[in-house]
KOLMAR-316950 format. One record per residue: residue number from 0; residue in three letters; x, y, z of N, C-alpha, C, O in turn. Coordinates in pm, whole numbers, plus 50000, padded with zeros to 5 digits. Layout:
  pos  code    n.X    n.Y    n.Z   ca.X   ca.Y   ca.Z    c.X    c.Y    c.Z    o.X    o.Y    o.Z
  NUM   ALA      X      Y      Z      X      Y      Z      X      Y      Z      X      Y      Z
...
//
This chain:
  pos  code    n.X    n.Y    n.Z   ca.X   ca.Y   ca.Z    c.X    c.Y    c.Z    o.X    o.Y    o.Z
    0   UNK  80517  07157  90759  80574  07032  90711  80515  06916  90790  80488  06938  90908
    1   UNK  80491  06796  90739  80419  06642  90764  80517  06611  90893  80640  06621  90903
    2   UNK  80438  06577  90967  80556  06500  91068  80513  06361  91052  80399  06317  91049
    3   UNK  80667  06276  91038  80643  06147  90942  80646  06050  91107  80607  05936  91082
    4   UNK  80662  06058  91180  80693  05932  91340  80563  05873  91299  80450  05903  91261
    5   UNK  80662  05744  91336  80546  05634  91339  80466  05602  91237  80352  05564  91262
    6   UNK  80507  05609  91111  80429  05651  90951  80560  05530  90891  80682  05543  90901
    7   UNK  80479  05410  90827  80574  05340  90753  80589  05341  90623  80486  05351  90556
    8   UNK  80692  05334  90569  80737  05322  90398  80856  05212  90390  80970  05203  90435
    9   UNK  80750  05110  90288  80831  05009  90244  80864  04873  90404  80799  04791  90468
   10   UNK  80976  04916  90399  80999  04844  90507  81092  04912  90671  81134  04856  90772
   11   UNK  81091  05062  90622  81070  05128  90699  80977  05251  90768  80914  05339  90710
   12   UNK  80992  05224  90921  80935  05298  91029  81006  05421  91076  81117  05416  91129
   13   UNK  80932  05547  91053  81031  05654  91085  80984  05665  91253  80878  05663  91315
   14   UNK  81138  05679  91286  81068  05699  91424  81128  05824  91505  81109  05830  91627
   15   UNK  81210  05937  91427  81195  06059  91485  81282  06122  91375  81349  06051  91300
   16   UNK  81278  06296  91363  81314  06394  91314  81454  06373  91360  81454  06333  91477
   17   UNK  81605  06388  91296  81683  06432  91350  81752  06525  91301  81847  06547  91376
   18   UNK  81752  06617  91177  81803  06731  91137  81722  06771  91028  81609  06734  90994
   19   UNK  81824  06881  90963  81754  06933  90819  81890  06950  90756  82002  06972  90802
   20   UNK  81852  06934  90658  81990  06970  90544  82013  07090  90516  81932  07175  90551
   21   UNK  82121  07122  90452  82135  07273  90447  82037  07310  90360  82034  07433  90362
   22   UNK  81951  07268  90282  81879  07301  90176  81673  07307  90229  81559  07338  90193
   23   UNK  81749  07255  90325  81611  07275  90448  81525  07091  90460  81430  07051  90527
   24   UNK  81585  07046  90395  81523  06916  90371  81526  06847  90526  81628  06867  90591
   25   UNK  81446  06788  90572  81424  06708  90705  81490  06575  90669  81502  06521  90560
   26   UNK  81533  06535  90804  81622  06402  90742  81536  06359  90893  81491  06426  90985
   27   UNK  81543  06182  90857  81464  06154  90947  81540  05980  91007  81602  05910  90927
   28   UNK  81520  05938  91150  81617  05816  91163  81528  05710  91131  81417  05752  91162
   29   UNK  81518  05618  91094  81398  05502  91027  81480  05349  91114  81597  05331  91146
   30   UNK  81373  05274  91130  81426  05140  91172  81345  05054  91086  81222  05048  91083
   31   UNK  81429  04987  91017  81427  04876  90913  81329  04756  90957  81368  04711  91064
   32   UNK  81243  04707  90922  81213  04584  90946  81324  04498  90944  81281  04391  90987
   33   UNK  81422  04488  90923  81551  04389  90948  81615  04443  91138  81646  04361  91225
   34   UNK  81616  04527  91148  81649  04620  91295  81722  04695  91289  81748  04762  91389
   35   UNK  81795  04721  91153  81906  04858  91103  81826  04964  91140  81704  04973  91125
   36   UNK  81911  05050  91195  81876  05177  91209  81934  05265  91084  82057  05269  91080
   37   UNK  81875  05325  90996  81895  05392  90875  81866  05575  90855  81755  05598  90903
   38   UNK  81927  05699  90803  81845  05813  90820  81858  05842  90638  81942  05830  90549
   39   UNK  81688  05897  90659  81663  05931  90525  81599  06070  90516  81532  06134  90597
   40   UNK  81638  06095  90397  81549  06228  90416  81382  06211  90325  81354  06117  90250
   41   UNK  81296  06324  90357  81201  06335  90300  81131  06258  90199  81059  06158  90195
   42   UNK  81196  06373  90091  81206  06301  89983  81224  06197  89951  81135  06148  89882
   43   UNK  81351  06108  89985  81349  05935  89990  81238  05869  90040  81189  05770  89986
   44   UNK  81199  05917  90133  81109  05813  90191  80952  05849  90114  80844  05794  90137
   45   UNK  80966  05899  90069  80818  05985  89994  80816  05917  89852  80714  05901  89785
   46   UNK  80964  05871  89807  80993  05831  89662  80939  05714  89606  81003  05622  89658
   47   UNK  80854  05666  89526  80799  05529  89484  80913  05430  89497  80863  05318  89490
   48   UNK  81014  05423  89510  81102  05332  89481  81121  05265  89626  81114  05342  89722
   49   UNK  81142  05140  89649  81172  05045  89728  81224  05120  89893  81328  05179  89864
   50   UNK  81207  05135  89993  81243  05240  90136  81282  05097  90191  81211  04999  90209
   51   UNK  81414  05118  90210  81497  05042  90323  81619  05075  90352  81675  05169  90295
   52   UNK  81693  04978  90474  81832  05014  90508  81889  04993  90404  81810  04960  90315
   53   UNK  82022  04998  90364  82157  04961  90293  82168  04814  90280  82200  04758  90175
   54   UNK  82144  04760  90380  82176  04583  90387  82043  04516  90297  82042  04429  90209
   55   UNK  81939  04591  90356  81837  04510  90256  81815  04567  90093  81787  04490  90001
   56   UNK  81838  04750  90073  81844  04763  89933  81916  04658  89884  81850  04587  89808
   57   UNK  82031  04622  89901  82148  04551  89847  82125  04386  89829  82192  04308  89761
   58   UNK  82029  04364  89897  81952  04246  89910  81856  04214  89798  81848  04131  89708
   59   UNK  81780  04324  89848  81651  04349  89666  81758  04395  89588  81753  04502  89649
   60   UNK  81824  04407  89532  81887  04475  89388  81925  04311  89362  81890  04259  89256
   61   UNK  81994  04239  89457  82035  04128  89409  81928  04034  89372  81931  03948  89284
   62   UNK  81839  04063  89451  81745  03973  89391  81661  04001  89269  81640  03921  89177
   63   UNK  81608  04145  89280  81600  04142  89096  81646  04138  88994  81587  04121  88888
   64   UNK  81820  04161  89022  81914  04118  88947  81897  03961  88879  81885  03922  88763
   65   UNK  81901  03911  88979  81858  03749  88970  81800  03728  88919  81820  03639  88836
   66   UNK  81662  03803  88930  81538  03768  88898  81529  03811  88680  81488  03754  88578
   67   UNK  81600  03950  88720  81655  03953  88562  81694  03879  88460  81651  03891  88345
   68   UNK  81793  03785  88506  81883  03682  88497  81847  03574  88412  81893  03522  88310
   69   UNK  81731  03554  88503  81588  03435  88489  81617  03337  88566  81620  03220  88529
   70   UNK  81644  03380  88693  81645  03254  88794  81489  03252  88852  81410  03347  88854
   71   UNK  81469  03129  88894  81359  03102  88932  81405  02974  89049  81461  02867  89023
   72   UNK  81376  03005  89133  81425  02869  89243  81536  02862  89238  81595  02757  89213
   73   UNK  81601  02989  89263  81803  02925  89311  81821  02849  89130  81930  02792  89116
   74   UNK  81744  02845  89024  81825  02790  88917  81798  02892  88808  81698  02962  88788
   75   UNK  81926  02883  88736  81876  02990  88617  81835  02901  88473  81899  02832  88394
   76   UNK  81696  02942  88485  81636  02903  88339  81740  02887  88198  81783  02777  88161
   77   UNK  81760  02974  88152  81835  02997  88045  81983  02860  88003  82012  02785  87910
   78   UNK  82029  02892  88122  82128  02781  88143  82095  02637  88122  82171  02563  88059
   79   UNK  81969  02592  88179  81922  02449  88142  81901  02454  87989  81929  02368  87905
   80   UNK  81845  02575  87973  81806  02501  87810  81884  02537  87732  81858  02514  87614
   81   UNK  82031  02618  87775  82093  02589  87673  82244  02580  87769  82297  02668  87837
   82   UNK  82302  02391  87736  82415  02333  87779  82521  02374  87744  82618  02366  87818
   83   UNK  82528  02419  87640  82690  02409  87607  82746  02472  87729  82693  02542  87815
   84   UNK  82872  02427  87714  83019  02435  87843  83043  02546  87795  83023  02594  87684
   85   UNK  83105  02598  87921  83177  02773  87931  83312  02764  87881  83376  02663  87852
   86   UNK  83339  02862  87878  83542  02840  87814  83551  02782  87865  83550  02672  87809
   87   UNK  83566  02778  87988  83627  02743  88118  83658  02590  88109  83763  02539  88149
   88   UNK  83559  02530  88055  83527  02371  88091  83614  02341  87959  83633  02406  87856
   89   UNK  83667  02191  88015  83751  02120  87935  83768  02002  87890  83862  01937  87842
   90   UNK  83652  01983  87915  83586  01829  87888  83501  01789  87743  83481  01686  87680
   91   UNK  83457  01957  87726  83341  01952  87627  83202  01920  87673  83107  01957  87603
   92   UNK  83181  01846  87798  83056  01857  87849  83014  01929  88000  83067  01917  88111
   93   UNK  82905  02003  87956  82891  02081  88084  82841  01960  88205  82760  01867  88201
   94   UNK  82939  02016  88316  82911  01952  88435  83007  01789  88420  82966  01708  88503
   95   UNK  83080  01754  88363  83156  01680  88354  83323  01732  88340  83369  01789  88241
   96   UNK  83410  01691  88480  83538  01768  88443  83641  01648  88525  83595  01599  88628
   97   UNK  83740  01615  88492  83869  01532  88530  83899  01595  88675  83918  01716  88684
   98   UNK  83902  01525  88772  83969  01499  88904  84107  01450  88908  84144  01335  88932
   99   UNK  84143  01502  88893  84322  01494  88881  84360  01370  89027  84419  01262  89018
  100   UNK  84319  01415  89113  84353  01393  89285  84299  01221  89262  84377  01133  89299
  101   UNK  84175  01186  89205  84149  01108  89197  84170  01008  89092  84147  00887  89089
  102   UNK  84214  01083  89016  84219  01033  88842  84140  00988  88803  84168  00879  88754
  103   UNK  84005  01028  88794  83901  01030  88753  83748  01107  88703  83693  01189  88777
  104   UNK  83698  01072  88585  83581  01185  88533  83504  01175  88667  83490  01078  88743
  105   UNK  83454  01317  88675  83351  01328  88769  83212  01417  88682  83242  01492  88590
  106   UNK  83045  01398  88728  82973  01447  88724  82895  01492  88796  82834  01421  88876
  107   UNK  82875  01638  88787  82789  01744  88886  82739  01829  88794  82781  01851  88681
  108   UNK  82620  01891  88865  82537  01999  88836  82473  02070  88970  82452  02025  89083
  109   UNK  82442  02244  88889  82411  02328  88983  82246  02297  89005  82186  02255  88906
  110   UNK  82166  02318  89135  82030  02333  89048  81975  02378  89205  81998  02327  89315
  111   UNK  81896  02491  89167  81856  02561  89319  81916  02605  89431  81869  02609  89545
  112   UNK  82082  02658  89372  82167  02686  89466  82266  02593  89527  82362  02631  89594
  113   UNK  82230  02442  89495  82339  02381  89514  82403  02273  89440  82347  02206  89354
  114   UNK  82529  02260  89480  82601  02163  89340  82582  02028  89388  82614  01999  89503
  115   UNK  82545  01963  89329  82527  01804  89325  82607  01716  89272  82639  01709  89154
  116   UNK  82648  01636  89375  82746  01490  89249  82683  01415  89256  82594  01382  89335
  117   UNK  82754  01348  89105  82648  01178  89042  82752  01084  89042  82726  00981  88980
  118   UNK  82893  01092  89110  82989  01050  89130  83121  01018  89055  83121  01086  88952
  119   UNK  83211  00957  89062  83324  00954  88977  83326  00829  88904  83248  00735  88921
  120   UNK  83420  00835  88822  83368  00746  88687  83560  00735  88599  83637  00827  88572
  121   UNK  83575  00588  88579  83701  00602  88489  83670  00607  88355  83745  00618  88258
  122   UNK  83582  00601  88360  83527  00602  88168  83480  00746  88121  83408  00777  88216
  123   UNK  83477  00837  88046  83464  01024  88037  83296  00942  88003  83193  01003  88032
  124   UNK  83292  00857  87965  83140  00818  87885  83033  00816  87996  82916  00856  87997
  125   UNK  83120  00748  88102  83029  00691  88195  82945  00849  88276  82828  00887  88290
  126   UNK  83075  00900  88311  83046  01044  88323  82941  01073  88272  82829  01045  88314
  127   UNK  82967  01131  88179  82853  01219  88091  82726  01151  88094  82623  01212  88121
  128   UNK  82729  01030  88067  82609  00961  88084  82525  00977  88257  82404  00965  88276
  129   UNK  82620  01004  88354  82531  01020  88470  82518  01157  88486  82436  01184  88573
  130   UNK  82573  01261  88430  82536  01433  88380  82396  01449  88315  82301  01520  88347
  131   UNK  82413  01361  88218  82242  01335  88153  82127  01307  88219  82027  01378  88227
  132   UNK  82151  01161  88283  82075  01128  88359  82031  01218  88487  81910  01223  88509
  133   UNK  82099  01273  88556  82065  01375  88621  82002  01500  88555  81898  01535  88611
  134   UNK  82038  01573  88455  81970  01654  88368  81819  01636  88359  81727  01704  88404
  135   UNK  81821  01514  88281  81664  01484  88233  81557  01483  88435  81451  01535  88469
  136   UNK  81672  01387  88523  81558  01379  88642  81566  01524  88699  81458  01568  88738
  137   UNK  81632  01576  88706  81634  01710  88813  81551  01831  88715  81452  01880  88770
  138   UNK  81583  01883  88577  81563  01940  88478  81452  01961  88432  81398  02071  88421
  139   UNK  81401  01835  88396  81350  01814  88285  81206  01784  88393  81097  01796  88336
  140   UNK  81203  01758  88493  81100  01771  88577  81083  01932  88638  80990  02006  88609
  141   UNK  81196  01968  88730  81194  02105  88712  81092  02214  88640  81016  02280  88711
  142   UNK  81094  02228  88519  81101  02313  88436  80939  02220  88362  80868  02286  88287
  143   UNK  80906  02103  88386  80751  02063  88386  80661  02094  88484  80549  02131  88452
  144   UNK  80690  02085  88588  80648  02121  88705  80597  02269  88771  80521  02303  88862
  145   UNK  80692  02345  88660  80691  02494  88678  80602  02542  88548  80546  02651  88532
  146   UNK  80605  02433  88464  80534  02544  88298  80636  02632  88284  80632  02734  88352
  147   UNK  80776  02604  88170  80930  02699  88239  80952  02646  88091  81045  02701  88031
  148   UNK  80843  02495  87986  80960  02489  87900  80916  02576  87805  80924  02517  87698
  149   UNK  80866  02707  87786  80848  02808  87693  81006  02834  87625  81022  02920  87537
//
């Protein structure tokens, strides 16, 4: 049998033998390029598929998840180009919703992971109108910039 020390996969380094399974399989302790210490056996680490600790699989799954999604830069494609409001929203326009505390429309949007305000507004018009305006500058450059408006 291969002795794997010091032999890397993925983003782990095996760095010693520590048992066998009942089935005879070698299990081996690996240190993560993150600094987790992880044990895998053989087979795993031999397997085409992605070799890491627990913290970082869980890391890549989310991120191709994401990447599934169609995010690109902390924003998800799909979502810009198509606005309509979620149940949820009660305004009728996405990113425009009533501040109770303040008594007043407010406008925000998500874009690269974080939410942005365009500030509060007593008019629902005025609102929406600075939802837009932010749309077209953040958006609509966005998604030129990238070759994204396919």
């Amino acid at each position: 049998m291969e002795n794997l020390i010091g032999k890397r996969f993925e983003k782990l380094v095996v760095v010693e033998q520590v048992k066998s399974t009942a089935s005879g399989q070698r299990q081996w302790l690996c240190r993560c390029d993150c600094g987790a210490i992880t044990y895998k056996a053989t087979d795993t680490l031999n397997n085409d598929e992605y070799s890491s600790c627990q913290k970082c699989a869980g890391k890549y799954a989310a991120a191709k998840a994401r990447e599934g999604a169609g995010f690109f830069e902390g924003t998800q494609i799909s979502k810009i180009k198509d606005m309509s409001p979620t149940a949820a929203n009660t305004s009728g326009v996405q990113g425009v919703y009533f501040d109770k505390r303040q008594n007043k429309w407010r406008a925000r949007l998500r874009f690269k992971g974080k939410i942005m305000s365009f500030g509060s507004f007593s008019r629902f018009e005025d609102a929406v109108f600075a939802r837009k305006m932010a749309e077209k500058e953040y958006f609509g450059t966005f998604l030129e910039e990238n070759d994204l408006n396919r």
